[in-house]
C-alpha positions as CSV (number, residue, x, y, z in Angstrom):
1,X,115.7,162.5,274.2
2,X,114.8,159.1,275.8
3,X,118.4,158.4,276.7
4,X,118.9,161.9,278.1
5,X,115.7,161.8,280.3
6,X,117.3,157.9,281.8
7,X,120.7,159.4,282.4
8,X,119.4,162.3,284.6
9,X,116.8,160.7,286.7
10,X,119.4,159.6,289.5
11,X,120.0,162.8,289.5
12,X,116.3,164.3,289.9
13,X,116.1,161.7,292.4
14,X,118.8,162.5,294.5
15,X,117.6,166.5,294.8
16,X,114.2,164.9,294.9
17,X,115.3,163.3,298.2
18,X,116.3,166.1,300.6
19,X,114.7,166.0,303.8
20,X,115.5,169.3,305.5
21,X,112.9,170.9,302.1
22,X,110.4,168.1,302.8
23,X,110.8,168.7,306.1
24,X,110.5,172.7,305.7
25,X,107.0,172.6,303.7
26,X,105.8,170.5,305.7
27,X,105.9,172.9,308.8
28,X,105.0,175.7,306.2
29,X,101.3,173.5,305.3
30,X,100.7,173.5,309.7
31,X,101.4,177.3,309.6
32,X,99.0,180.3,309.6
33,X,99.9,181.1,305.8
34,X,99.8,177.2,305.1
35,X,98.5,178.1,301.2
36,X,100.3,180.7,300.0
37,X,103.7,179.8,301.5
38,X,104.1,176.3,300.8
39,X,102.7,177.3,297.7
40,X,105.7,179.7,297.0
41,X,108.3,177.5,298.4
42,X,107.0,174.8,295.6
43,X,107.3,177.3,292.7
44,X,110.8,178.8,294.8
45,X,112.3,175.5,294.5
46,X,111.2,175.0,291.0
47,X,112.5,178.3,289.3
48,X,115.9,177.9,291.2
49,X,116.3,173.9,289.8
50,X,115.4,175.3,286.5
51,X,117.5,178.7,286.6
52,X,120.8,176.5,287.0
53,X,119.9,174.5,284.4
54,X,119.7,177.0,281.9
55,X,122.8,179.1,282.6
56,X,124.8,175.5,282.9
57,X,123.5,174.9,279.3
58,X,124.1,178.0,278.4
59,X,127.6,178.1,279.3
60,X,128.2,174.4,278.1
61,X,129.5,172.9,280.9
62,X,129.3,169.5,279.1
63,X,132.4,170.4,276.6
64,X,132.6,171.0,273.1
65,X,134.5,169.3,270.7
66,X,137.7,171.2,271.4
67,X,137.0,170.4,274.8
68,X,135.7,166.3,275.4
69,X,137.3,166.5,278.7
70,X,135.7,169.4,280.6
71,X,132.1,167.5,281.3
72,X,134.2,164.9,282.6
73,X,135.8,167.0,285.3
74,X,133.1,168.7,286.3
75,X,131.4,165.4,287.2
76,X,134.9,164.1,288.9
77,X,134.5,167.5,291.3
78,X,131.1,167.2,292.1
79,X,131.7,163.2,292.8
80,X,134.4,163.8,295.0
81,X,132.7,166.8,296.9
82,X,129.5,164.4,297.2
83,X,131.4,161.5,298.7
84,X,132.9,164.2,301.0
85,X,129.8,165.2,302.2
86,X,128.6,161.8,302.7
87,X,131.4,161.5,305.2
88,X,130.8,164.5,307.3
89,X,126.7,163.7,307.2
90,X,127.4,160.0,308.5
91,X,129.8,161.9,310.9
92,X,127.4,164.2,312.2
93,X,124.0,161.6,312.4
94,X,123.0,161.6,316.2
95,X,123.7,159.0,318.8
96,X,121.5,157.0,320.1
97,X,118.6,158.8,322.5
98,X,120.3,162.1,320.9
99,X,117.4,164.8,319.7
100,X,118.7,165.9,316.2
101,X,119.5,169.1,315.7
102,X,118.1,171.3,313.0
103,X,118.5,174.6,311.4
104,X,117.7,177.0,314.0
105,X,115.1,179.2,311.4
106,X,112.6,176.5,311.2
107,X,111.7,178.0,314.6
108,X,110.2,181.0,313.0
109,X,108.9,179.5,309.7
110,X,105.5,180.1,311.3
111,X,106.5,183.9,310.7
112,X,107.7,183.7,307.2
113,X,105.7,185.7,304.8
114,X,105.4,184.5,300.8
115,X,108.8,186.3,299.7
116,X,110.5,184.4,302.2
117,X,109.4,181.2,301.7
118,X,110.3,181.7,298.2
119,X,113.6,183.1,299.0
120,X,114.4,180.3,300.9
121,X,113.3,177.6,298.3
122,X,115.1,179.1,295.6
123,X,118.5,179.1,298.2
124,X,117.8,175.4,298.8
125,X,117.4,174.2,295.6
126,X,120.0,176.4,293.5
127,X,122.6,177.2,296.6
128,X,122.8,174.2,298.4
129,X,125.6,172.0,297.4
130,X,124.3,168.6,297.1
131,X,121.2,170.3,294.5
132,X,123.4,172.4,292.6
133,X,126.0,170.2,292.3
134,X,123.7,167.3,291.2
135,X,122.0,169.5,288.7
136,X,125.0,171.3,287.1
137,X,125.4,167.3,286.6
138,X,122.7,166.7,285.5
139,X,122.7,169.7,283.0
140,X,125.4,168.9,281.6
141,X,124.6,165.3,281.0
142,X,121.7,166.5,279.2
143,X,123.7,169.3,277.0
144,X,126.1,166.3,276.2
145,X,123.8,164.5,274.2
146,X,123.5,166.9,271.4
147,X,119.8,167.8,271.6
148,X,118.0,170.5,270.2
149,X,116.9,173.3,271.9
150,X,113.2,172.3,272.1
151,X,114.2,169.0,273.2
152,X,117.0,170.4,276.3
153,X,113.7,172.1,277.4
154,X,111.6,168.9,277.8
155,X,114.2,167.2,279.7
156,X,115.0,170.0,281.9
157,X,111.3,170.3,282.8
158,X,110.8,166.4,283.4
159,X,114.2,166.6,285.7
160,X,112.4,169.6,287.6
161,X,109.9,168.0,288.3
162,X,110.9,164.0,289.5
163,X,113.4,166.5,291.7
164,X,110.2,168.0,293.5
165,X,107.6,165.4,293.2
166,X,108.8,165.1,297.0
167,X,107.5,168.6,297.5
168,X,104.7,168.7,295.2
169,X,102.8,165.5,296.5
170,X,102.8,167.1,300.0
171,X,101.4,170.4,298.7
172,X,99.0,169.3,296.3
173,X,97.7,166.6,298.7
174,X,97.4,168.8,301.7
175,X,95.5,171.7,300.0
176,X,93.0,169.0,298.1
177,X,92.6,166.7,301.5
178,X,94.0,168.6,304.8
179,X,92.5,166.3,306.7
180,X,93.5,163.3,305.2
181,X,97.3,164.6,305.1
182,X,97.7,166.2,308.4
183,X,98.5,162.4,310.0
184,X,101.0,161.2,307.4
185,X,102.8,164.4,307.0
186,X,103.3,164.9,311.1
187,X,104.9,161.4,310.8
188,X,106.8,161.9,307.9
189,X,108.2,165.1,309.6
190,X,109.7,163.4,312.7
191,X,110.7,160.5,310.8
192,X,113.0,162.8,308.7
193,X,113.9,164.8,311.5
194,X,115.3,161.8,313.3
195,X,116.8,159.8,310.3
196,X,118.0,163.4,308.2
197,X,121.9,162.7,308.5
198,X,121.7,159.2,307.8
199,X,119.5,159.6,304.8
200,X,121.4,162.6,303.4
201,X,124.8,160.5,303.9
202,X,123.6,157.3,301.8
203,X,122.2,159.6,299.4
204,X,125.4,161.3,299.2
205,X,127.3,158.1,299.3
206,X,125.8,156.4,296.3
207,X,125.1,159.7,293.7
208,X,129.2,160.6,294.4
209,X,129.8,157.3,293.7
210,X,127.9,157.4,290.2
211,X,129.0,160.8,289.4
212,X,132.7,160.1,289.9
213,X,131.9,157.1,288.0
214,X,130.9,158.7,284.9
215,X,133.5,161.3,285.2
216,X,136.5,158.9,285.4
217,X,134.6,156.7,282.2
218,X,134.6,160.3,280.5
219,X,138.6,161.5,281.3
220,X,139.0,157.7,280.1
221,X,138.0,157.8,276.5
């Protein structure tokens, strides 16, 4: 279980590190609902991390012994789809003296009621390409190393949760100190609204590199 937990954490840490979520509950903890919603865009983003890590080790996407090869595909897809994106996020990072641009419904977030910030979580974490890719990765990784059932669970919930500990530090700290956290989360906010592509394309640059990695040492066997 130890070895399974090691091979996915570049994985939790890569969904862990997506600033357009941070940056979303963050403007959901200075709203009017600032408890309940961030509070269901935490447990959104949980059950949809989780949900695609069941069906994917459900279906065994990691192969089976008539079929070594098909884990190692899946990881050659999603490599090559992560260093694609890497490209088009370094493409798209701002000039100089540009303001960023972000998704135009952050705007209303203020509005949101508690479905919809769940909603949206559970779209960002399961939906997005960069999390669902990284965790069908990750689940397979883990369903490749021939663990019990008991045992996939464990490591599915310790992969959950390094891939939110960027989400549940800001929640849990805000409603315990709000005063405390209302300074550092304002700055973290426009730092990652300033610096979101060029995060988002390193991140994408170096888990595509390791994914494709391990795919091409799988189809190599």
């Amino acid at each position: 279980m130890g070895v399974a937990i090691g091979d996915v954490l570049g994985f939790a840490v890569g969904v862990a590190i997506s600033p357009v979520p941070i940056i979303a509950v963050i403007l959901m903890l200075f709203s009017g609902r600032a408890g309940s919603n961030s509070v269901a865009f935490l447990v959104g983003w949980l059950v949809g991390l989780a949900a695609v890590s069941a069906v994917v080790l459900v279906i065994g996407l990691e192969g089976s012994d008539g079929d070594a090869d098909s884990g190692g595909w899946v990881k050659l897809v999603i490599g090559a789809a992560l260093l694609f994106l890497a490209v088009k996020q370094w493409r798209s990072r701002p000039a100089d003296g540009e303001e960023p641009q972000m998704p135009a419904w952050m705007a209303s977030i203020d509005e949101f009621t508690v479905a919809k910030a769940f909603g949206l979580a559970v779209l960002m974490s399961a939906v997005n390409p960069k999390n669902l890719g990284l965790t069908i990765a990750a689940a397979s990784t883990i369903g490749a190393v021939g663990l019990g059932t008991g045992e996939e669970v464990v490591v599915v919930a310790v992969y959950v949760a390094i891939a939110s500990i960027t989400l549940i530090v800001p929640v849990v700290g805000y409603l315990a100190a709000r005063d405390r956290m209302t300074p550092v989360l304002d700055t973290m906010k426009v730092w990652l609204m300033a610096n979101n592509a060029t995060v988002m394309a390193v991140v994408f640059a170096v888990l595509g590199a390791k994914v494709l990695g391990d795919g091409i040492a799988i189809l190599s066997r």
